[in-house]
C-alpha positions in Angstrom: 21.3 -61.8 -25.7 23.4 -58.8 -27.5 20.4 -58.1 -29.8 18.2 -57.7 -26.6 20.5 -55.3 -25.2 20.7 -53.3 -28.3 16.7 -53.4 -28.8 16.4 -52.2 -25.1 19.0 -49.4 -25.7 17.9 -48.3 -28.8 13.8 -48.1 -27.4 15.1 -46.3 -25.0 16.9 -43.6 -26.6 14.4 -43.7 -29.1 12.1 -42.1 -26.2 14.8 -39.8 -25.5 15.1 -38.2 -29.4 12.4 -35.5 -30.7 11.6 -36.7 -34.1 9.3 -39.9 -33.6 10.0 -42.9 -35.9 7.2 -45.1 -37.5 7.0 -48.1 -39.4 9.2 -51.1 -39.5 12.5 -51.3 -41.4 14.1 -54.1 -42.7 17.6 -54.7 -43.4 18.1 -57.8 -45.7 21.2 -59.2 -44.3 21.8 -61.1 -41.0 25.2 -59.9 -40.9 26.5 -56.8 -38.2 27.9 -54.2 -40.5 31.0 -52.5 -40.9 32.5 -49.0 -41.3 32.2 -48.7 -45.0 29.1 -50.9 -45.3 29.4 -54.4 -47.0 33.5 -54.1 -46.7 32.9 -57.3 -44.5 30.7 -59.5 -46.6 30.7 -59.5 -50.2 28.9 -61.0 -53.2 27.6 -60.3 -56.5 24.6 -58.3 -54.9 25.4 -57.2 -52.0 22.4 -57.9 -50.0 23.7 -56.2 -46.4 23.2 -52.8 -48.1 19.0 -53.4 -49.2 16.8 -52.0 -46.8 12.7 -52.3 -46.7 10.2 -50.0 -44.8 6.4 -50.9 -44.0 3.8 -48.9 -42.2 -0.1 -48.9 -41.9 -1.6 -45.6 -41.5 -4.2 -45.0 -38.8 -7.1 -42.7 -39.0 -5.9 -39.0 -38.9 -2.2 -40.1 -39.8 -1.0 -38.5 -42.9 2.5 -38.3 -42.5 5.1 -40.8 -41.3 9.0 -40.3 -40.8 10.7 -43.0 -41.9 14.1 -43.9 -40.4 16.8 -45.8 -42.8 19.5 -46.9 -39.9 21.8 -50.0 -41.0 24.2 -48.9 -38.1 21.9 -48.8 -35.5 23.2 -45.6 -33.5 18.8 -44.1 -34.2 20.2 -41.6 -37.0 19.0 -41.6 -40.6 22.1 -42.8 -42.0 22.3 -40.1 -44.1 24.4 -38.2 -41.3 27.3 -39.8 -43.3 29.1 -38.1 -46.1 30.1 -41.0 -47.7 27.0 -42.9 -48.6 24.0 -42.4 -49.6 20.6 -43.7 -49.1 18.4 -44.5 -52.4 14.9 -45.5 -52.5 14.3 -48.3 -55.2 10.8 -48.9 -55.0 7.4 -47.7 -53.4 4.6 -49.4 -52.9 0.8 -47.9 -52.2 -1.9 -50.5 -51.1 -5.7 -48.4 -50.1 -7.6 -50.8 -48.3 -11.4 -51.4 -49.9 -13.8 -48.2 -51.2 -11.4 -45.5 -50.4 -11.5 -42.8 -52.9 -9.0 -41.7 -55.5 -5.3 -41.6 -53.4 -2.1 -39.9 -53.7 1.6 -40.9 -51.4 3.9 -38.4 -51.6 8.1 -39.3 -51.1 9.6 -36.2 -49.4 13.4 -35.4 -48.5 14.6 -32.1 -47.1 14.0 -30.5 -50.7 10.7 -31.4 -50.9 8.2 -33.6 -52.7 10.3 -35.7 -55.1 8.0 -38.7 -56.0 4.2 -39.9 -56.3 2.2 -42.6 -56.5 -1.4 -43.0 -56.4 -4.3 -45.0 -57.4 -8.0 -44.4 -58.5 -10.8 -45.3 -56.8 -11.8 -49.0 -57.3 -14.5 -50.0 -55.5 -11.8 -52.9 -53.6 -8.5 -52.5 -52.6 -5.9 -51.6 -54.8 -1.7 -52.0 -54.6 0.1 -49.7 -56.8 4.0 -50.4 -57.4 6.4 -48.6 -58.5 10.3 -49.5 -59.3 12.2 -46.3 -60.1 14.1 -46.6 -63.4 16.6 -43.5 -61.5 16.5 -44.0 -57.6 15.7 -41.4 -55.2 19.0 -40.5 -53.8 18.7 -38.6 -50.5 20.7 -35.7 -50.2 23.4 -35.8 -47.1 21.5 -35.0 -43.6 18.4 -35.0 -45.1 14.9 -36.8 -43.6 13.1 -39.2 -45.2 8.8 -38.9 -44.9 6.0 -40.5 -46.8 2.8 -37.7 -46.9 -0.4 -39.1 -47.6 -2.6 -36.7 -49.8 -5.8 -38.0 -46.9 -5.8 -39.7 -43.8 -7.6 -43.1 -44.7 -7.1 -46.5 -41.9 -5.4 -49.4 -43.4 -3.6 -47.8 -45.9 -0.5 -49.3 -46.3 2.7 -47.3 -47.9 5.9 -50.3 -48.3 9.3 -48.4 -49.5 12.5 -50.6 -50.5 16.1 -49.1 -50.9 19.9 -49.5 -50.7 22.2 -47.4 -48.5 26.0 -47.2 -50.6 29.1 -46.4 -50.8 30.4 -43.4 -52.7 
């Protein structure tokens, strides 16, 4: 019933904000957070602090804004000064015959990572698990760019917000 309310709330002051969300993100952990995150639940790994994000581009989409939100109040968590939010891994999937590809990773300084795939006659998934994670800088936004607008391509991005 709470989870209800919070969905209804949330889509509605989703409505309400100007920058327009797409994508699903998924937070790991079944467990309501607390102020620091994962000072509630703890193990080895702490899986309340991995996030995923998944999103199928449409026709003339090239760019999507991705929103990382563990606390739910629909601000990129990195509003807070005392955590950050990393990107692990990025995924690129092209669905069949489309052409050479590239998926940008942008933050508010920019372009910071790529991945892309060559044309291959079928479809094609290209991972990539960061040695160094993208750490985004405090206040910043979070977009995947596509170099071309291609249907069915699918862009998959998995992070962890922490503690500093």
């Amino acid at each position: 019933m709470l989870k209800t309310a919070l969905l209804v709330l949330a889509t509605s002051m989703l409505s309400a904000s100007a920058v327009v969300y797409v994508g699903r993100t998924v937070h790991s952990s079944p467990f309501q957070m607390d102020i620091p995150y994962g000072s509630a639940i703890r193990t080895t790994v702490d899986p309340a602090n991995i996030w995923s994000w998944h999103h199928t581009f449409g026709n003339s989409e090239t760019t999507a804004d991705v929103l990382v939100d563990v606390d739910g109040n629909q601000v990129m968590d990195t509003e807070h000064a005392w955590l950050r939010v990393l990107v692990t891994d990025i995924e690129l999937v092209t669905p069949q015959f489309a052409t050479a590809f590239t998926a940008w990773i942008r933050d508010s300084t920019g372009r910071r990572f790529a991945v892309a795939t060559a044309y291959q006659g079928t479809s094609h998934a290209v991972h990539a698990a960061l040695a160094t994670p993208i750490a985004l800088p405090v206040n910043s936004a979070l977009t995947v760019e596509l170099q071309q607008a291609w249907a069915g391509t699918e862009v998959h991005l998995i992070g962890r917000v922490v503690n500093l």
